[in-house]
N, C-alpha and C positions, 0 to 999 in steps of 0.2 A: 843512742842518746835519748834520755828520756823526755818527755813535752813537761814542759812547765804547766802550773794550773792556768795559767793568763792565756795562753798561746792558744789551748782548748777551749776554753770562754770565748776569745774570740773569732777563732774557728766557726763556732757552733752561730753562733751571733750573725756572722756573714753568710752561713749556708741559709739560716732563716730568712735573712734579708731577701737573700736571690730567690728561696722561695715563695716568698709574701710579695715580690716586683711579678714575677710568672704566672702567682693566680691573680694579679687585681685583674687584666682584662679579662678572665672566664666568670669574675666575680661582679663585674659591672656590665656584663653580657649578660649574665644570670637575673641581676635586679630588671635591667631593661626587658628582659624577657616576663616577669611577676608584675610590671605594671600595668595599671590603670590605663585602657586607651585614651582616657580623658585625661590621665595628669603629665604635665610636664616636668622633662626630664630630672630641669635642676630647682625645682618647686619642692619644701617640706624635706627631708631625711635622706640625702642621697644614698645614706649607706642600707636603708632602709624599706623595702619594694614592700609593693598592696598585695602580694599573695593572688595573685587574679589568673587563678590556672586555666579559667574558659581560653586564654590566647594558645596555648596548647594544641584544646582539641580546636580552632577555629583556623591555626598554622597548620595544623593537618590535614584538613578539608581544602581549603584555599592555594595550598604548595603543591598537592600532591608528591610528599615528598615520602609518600611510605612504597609508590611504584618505583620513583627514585631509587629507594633504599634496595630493594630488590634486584633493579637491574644493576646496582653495584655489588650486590653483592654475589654475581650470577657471573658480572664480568672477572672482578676479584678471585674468585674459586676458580673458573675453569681457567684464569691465565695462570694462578700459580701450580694447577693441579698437571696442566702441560707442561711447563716449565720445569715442576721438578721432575717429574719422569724425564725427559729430552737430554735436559740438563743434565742429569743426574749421569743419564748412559752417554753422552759425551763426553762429561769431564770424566768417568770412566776408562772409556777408551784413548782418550789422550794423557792418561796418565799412569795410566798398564801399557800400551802400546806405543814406544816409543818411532816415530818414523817422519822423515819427510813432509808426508803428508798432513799429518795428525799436527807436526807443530807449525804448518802453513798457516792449515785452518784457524789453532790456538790464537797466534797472530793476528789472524784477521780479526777475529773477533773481539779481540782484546783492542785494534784499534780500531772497529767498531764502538767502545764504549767509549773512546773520547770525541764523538761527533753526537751532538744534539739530536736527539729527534724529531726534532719539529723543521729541522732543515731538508730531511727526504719525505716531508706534510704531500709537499706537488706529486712525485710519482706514485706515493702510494696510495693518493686518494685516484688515481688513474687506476690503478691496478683493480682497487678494490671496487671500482663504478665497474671493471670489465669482469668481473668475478660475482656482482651484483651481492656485494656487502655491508652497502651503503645501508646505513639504517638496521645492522642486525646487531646481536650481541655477540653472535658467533664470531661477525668480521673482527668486531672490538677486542675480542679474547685471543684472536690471530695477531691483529696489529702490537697489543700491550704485549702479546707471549713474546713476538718477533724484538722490541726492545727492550725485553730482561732477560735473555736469551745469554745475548754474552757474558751476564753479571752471573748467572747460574753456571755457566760453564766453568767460568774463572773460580768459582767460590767451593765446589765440586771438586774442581782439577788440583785445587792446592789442598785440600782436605784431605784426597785419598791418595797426594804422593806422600802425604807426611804417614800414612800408615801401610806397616812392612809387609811384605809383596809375601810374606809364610804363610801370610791368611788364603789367599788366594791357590796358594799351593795346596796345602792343607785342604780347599773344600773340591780343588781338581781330584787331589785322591780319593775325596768321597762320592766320587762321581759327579760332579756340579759343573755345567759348562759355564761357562763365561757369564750367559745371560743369568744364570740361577745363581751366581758366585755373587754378581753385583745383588741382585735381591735380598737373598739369605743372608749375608756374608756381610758385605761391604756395605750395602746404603743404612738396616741397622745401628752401626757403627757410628754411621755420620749424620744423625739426628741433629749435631748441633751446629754441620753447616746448614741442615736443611731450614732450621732454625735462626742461622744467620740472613739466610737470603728471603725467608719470607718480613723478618723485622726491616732488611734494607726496602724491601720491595714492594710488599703488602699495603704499606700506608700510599706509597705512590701512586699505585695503581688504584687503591680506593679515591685518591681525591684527583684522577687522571683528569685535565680540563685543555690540555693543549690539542689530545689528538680528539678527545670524545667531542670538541666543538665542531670537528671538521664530518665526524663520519658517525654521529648520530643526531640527525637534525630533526628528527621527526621526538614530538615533546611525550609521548609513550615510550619510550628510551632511553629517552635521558636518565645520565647517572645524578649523582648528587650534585658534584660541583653546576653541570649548569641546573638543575630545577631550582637550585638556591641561586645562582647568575639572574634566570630569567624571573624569580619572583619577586628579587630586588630592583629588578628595571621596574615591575609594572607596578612599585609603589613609589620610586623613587624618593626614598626617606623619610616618605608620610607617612609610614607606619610601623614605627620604629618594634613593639610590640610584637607585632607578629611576624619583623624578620627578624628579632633577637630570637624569639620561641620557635620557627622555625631551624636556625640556626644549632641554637641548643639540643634540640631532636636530631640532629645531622650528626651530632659529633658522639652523643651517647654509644652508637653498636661500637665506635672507635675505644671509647675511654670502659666501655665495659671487658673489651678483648683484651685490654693492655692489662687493664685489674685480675683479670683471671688468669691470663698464663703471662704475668710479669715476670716470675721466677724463673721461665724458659725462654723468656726474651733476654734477660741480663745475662743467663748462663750462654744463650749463643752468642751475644755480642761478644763477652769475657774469651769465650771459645776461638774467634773468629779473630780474634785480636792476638791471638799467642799463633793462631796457622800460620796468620798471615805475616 
């Protein structure tokens, strides 16, 4: 049935709307971040900011949120870059090797993902004081790998049952063991769950603030969510300026990563949505 011209009008009309309600608060984040430390908020043009870009470099200085950005982004990388190798050859193995075993574990873990993590905060901050990973990034990258662990499994294990078990034959004949069958062969292939689990996961673990409050207390550490936490306590709203311009520097590595490989985030979602 074909759309009427009205139908399309007002289609188009309503997506605009929902996008013009989504950018106002990045756009009254934005003014607040260009103004005047002297002018008040709803004084003279609200839609209208002074251009006063020294709050930038003076949000930079004062937040330190460029070591922030670092240590998120050090945590970031080495949890998903575990995750997907582990992952990768677990859900592998649980979905080439069908046993007993393999669909215990699958289980477990799968009912792993419906328990919060912030309800096993107590024993793991025990663990990790006894392993003396309080305050590292490594321990960080241990705790975030250990709950995206199930989500990697899962997302892996339904990816590579849906593709036919010839391939795997085919690269035995070539001489490929198991371990070179998954490399060569099989993870290749599944670029666009690897694709779906770092869109599910990536952003989480960049803005991680449940567990990083507990097990990175030392303020050379901290990831972003708390340096932007603790710089907002110590102005407590007096300085609206330089936690909007901080803020806005927080979200840029985010909005510049979506922009550049947006085209491979839609394709794994679209992907992950027909596996699964």
């Amino acid at each position: 049935m074909k759309e009427s011209k009205w139908f399309r009008v007002v289609r188009w009309v309503l997506i605009l709307l929902i996008c013009i309600l989504c950018l106002i608060p990045f756009y009254v984040l934005l003014v607040l971040a260009l103004n005047s430390p002297s002018r008040v908020f709803y004084e003279g043009n609200l839609f209208v900011p002074d251009f006063f870009w020294q709050n930038f470099i003076d949000a930079w200085n004062k937040s330190k949120i460029g070591t922030a950005m670092l240590n998120s982004a050090i945590i970031t990388g080495g949890t998903l870059l575990t995750t997907v190798i582990t992952g990768g050859l677990a859900g592998y193995a649980i979905a080439r090797y069908s046993s007993r075993y393999n669909k215990f574990v699958f289980g477990l873990l799968i009912g792993c993902m419906m328990i919060p993590g912030i309800i096993n905060t107590v024993p793991l901050y025990v663990l990790m004081r006894k392993i003396h990973a309080i305050n590292t990034l490594w321990g960080m990258v241990c705790v975030c790998s250990a709950l995206a662990m199930p989500s990697a499994v899962f997302i892996y294990a339904t990816f590579i049952r849906a593709l036919p078990k010839e391939l795997d034959e085919a690269a035995a004949l070539d001489g490929c063991s198991p371990f070179g069958t998954f490399w060569k062969v099989i993870f290749p292939v599944i670029k666009p769950a690897t694709a779906s689990f770092v869109i599910l996961n990536g952003f989480g673990i960049w803005n991680n603030y449940a567990q990083a409050v507990f097990f990175l207390q030392s303020r050379a550490k901290q990831n972003i969510p708390q340096a932007l936490s603790v710089f907002f306590q110590q102005f407590a709203g007096a300085k609206w300026h330089l936690m909007a311009a901080t803020a806005v520097i927080a979200i840029i590595p985010v909005v510049i990563i979506f922009l550049v490989f947006q085209r491979q985030f839609i394709k794994g979602l679209s992907d992950g949505a027909l596996k699964g």
